[in-house]
KOLDREN-747424 format. One record per residue (C-alpha): residue number from 0; x, y, z. Coordinates in pm, 1 decimal, padded with zeros to 6 digits. Layout:
<rec nr="NUM" xx="X" yy="Y" zz="Z"/>
...
This chain:
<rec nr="0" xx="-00689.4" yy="-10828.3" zz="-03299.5"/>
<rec nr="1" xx="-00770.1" yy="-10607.4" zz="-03595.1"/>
<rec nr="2" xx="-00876.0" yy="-10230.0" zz="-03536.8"/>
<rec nr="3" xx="-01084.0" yy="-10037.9" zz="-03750.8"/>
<rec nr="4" xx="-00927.2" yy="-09775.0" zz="-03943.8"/>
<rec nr="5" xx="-00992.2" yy="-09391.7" zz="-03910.7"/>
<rec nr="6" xx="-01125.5" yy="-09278.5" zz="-04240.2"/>
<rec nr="7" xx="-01070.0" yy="-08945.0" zz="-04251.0"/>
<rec nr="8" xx="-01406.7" yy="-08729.4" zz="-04330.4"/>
<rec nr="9" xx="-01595.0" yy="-08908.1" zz="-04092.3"/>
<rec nr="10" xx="-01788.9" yy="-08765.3" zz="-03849.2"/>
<rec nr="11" xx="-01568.4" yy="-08721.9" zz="-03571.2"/>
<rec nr="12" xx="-01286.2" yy="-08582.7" zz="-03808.8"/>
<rec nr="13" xx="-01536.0" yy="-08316.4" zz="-03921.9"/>
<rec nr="14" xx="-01605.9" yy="-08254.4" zz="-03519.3"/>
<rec nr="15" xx="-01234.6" yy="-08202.2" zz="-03493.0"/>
<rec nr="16" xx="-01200.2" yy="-07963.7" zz="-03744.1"/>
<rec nr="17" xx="-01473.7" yy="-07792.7" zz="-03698.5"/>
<rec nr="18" xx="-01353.2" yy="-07720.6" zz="-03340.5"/>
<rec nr="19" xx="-01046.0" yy="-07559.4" zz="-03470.2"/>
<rec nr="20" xx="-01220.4" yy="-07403.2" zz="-03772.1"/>
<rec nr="21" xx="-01417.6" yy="-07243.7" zz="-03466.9"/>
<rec nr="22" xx="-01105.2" yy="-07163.6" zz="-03233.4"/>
<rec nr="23" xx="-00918.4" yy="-07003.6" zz="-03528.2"/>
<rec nr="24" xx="-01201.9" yy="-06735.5" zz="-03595.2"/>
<rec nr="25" xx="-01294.5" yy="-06676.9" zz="-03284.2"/>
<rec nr="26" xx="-00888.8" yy="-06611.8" zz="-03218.2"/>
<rec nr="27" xx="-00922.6" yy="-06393.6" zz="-03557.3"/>
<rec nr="28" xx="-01186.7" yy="-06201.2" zz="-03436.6"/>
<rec nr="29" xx="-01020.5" yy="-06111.5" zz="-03093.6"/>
<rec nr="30" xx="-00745.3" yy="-06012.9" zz="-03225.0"/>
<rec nr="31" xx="-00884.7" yy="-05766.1" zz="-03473.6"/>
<rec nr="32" xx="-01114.3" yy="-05612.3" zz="-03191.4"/>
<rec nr="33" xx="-00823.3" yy="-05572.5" zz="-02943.8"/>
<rec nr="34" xx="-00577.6" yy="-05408.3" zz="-03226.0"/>
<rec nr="35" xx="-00884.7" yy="-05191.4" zz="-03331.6"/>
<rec nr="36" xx="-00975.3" yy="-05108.5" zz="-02998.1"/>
<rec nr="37" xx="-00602.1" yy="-05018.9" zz="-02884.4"/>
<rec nr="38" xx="-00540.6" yy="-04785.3" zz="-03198.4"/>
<rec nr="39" xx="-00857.1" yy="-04600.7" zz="-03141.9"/>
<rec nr="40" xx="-00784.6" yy="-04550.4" zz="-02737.4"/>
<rec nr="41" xx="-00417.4" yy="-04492.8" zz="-02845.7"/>
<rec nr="42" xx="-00506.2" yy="-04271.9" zz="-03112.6"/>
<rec nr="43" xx="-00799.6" yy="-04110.1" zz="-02850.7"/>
<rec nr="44" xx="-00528.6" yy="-04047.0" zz="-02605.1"/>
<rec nr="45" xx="-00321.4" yy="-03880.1" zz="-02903.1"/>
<rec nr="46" xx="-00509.6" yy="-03637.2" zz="-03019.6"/>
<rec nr="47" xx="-00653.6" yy="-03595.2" zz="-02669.6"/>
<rec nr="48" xx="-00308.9" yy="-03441.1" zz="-02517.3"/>
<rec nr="49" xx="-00312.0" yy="-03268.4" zz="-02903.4"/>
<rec nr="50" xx="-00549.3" yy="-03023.4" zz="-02871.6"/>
<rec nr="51" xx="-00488.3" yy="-02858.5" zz="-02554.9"/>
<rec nr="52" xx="-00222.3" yy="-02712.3" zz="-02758.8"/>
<rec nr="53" xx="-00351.8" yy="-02380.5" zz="-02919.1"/>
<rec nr="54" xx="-00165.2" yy="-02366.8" zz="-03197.9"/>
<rec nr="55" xx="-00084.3" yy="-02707.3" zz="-03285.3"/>
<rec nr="56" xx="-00304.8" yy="-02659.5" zz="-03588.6"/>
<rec nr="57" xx="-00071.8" yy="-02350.0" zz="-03723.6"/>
<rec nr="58" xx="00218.1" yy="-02580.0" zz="-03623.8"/>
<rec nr="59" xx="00169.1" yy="-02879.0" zz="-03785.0"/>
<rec nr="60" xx="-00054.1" yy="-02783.8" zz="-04071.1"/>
<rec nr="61" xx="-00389.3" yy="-02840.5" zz="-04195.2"/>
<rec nr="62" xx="-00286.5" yy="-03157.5" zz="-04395.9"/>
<rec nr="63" xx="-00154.2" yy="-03327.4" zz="-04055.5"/>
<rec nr="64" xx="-00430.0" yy="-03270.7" zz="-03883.7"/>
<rec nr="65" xx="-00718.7" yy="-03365.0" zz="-04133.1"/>
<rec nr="66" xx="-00487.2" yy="-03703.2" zz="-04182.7"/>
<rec nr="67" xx="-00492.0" yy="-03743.2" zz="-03756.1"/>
<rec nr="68" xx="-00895.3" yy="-03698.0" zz="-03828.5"/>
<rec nr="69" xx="-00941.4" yy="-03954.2" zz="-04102.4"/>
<rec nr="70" xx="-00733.5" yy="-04200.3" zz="-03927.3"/>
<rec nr="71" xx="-00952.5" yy="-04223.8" zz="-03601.6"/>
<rec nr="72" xx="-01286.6" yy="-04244.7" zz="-03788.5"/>
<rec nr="73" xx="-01124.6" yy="-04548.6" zz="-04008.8"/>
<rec nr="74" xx="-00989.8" yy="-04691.6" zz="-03677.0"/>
<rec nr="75" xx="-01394.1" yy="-04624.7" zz="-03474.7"/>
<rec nr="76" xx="-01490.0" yy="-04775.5" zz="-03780.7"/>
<rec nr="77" xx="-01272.3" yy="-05117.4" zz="-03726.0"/>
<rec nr="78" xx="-01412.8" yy="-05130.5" zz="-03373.4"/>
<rec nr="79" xx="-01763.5" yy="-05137.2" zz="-03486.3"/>
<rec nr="80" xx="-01682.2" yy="-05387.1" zz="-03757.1"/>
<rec nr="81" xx="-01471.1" yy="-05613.5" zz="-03555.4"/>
<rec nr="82" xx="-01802.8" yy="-05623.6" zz="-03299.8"/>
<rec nr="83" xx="-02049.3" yy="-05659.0" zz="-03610.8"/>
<rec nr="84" xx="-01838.3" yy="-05930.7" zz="-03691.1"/>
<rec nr="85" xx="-01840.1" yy="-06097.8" zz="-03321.5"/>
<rec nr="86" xx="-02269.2" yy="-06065.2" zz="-03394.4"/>
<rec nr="87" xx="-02302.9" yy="-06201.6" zz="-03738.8"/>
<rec nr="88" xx="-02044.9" yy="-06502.5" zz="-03590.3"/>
<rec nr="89" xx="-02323.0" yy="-06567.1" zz="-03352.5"/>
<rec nr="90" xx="-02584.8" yy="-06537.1" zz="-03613.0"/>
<rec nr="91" xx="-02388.8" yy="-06824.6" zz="-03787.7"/>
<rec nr="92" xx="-02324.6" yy="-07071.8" zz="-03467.4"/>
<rec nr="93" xx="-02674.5" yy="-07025.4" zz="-03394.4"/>
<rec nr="94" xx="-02812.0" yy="-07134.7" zz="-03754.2"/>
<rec nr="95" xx="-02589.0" yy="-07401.1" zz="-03779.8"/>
<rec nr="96" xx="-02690.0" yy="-07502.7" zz="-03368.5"/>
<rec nr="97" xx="-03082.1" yy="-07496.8" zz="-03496.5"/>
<rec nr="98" xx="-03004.9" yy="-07684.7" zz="-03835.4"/>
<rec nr="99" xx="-02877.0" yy="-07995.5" zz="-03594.7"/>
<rec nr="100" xx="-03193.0" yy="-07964.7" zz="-03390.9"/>
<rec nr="101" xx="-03420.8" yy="-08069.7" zz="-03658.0"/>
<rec nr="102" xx="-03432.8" yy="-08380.6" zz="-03870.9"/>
<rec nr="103" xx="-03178.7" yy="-08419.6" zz="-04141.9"/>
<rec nr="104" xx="-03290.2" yy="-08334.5" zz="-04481.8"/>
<rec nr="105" xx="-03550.7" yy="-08109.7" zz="-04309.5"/>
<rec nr="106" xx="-03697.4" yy="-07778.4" zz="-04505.6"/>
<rec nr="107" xx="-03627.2" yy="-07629.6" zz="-04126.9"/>
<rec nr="108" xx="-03277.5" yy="-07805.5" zz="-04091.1"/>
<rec nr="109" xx="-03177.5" yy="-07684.2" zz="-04478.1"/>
<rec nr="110" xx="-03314.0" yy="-07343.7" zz="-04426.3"/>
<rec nr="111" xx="-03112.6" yy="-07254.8" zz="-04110.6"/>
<rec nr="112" xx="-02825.0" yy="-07411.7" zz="-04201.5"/>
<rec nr="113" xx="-02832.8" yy="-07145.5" zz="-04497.8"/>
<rec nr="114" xx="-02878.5" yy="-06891.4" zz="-04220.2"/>
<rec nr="115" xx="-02596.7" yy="-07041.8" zz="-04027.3"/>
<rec nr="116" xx="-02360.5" yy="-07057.9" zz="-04375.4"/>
<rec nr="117" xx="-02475.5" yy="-06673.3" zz="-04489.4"/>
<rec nr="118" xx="-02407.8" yy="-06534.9" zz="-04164.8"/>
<rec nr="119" xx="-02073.5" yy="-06721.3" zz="-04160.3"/>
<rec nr="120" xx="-01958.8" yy="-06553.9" zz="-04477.1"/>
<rec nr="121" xx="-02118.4" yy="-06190.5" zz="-04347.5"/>
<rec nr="122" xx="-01848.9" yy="-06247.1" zz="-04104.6"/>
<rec nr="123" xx="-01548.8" yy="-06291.9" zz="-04337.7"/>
<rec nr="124" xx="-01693.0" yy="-05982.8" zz="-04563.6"/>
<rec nr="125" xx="-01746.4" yy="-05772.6" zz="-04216.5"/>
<rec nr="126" xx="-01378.2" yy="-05903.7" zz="-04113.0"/>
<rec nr="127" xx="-01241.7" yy="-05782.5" zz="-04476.5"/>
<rec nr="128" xx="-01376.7" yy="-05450.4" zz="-04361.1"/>
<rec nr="129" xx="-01244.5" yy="-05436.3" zz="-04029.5"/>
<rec nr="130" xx="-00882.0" yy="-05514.4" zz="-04129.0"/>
<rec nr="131" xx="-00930.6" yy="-05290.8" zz="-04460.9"/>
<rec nr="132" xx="-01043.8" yy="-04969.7" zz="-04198.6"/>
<rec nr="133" xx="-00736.3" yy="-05069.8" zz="-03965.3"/>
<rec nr="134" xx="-00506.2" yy="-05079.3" zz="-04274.1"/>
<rec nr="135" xx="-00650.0" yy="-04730.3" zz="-04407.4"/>
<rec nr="136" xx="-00627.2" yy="-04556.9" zz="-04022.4"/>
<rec nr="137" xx="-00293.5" yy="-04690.3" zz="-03985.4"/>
<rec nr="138" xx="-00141.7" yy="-04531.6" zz="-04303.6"/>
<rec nr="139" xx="-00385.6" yy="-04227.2" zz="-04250.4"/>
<rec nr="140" xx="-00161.9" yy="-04203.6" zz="-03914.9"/>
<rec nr="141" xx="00173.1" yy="-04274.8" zz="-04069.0"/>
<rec nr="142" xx="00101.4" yy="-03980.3" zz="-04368.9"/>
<rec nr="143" xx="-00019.6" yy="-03740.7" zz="-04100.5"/>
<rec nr="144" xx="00309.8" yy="-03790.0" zz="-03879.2"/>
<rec nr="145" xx="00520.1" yy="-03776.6" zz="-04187.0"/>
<rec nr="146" xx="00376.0" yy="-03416.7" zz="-04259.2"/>
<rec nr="147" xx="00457.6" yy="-03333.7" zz="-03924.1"/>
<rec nr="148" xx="00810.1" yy="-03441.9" zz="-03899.5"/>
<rec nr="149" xx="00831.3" yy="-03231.2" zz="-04244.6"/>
<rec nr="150" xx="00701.7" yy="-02925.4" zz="-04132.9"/>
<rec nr="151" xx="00905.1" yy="-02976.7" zz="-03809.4"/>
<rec nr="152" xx="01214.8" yy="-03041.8" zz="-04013.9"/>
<rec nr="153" xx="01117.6" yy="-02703.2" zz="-04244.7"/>
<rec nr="154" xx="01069.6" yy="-02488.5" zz="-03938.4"/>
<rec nr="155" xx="01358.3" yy="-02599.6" zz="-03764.3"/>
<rec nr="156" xx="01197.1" yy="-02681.2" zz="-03447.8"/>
<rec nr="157" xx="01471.3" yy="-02855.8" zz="-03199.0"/>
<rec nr="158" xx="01351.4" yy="-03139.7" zz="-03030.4"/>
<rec nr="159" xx="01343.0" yy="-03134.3" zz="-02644.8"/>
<rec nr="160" xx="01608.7" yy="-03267.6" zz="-02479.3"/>
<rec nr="161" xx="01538.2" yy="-03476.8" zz="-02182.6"/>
């Protein structure tokens, strides 16, 4: 009994993949909101315990601390793109839901399937950004500690012992 063959590129293939094309940003997208989310309430909690020390500012240096600054507005700034990008993503699912609800070849079905394909590559600019302002907090947070640790290491302050 012959079978048909699967060509690939037919409709159901381009289901498929779209389903994982789907999975894969949406996984993208979580992950960039949870890392951006956990340095900012990690960094929050940091600087938090930080300034109920008086002097810390004297201690560490004005360098340290403007780097501890800059590196929680670039990691706010990651949360709020990683949850612009989670909006324009819907903005794109929903263009590309109303292009299929109107006849093919339609001027409506063209015209939000351009919605649906504009808002989908909003999302990969906006996700650029997001992983760009995580990149620039992180290092902000690295230079600032690495001031620290040299001003400790100039001053001779002993660490605690347990």
């Amino acid at each position: 009994m012959p079978t048909s063959e699967v060509i690939r590129g037919d409709e159901s293939d381009r289901r498929e993949v779209r389903t994982i094309f789907t999975n894969t940003g949406h996984g993208a997208l979580n992950a960039l909101l949870i890392v951006s989310g956990g340095a900012t309430v990690a960094f929050l909690t940091f600087l938090g315990n930080a300034v109920q020390q008086v002097d810390l500012v004297s201690r560490i240096g004005e360098a340290a601390t403007k780097n501890f600054a800059t590196a929680l507005g670039y990691f706010f700034s990651s949360v709020l793109y990683s949850v612009l990008a989670w909006g324009t993503t819907y903005a794109s699912h929903a263009g590309h839901h109303y292009s299929a609800s109107f006849k093919k070849g339609s001027k409506k079905s063209r015209a939000y399937y351009w919605v649906g394909l504009l808002f989908m590559w909003a999302t990969v600019v906006v996700c650029v950004l997001c992983f760009s302002y995580l990149f620039r907090g992180g290092y902000s947070a690295i230079a600032g500690f690495r001031l620290v640790a040299d001003e400790l290491t100039r001053s001779g302050v002993k660490a605690v012992p347990r």
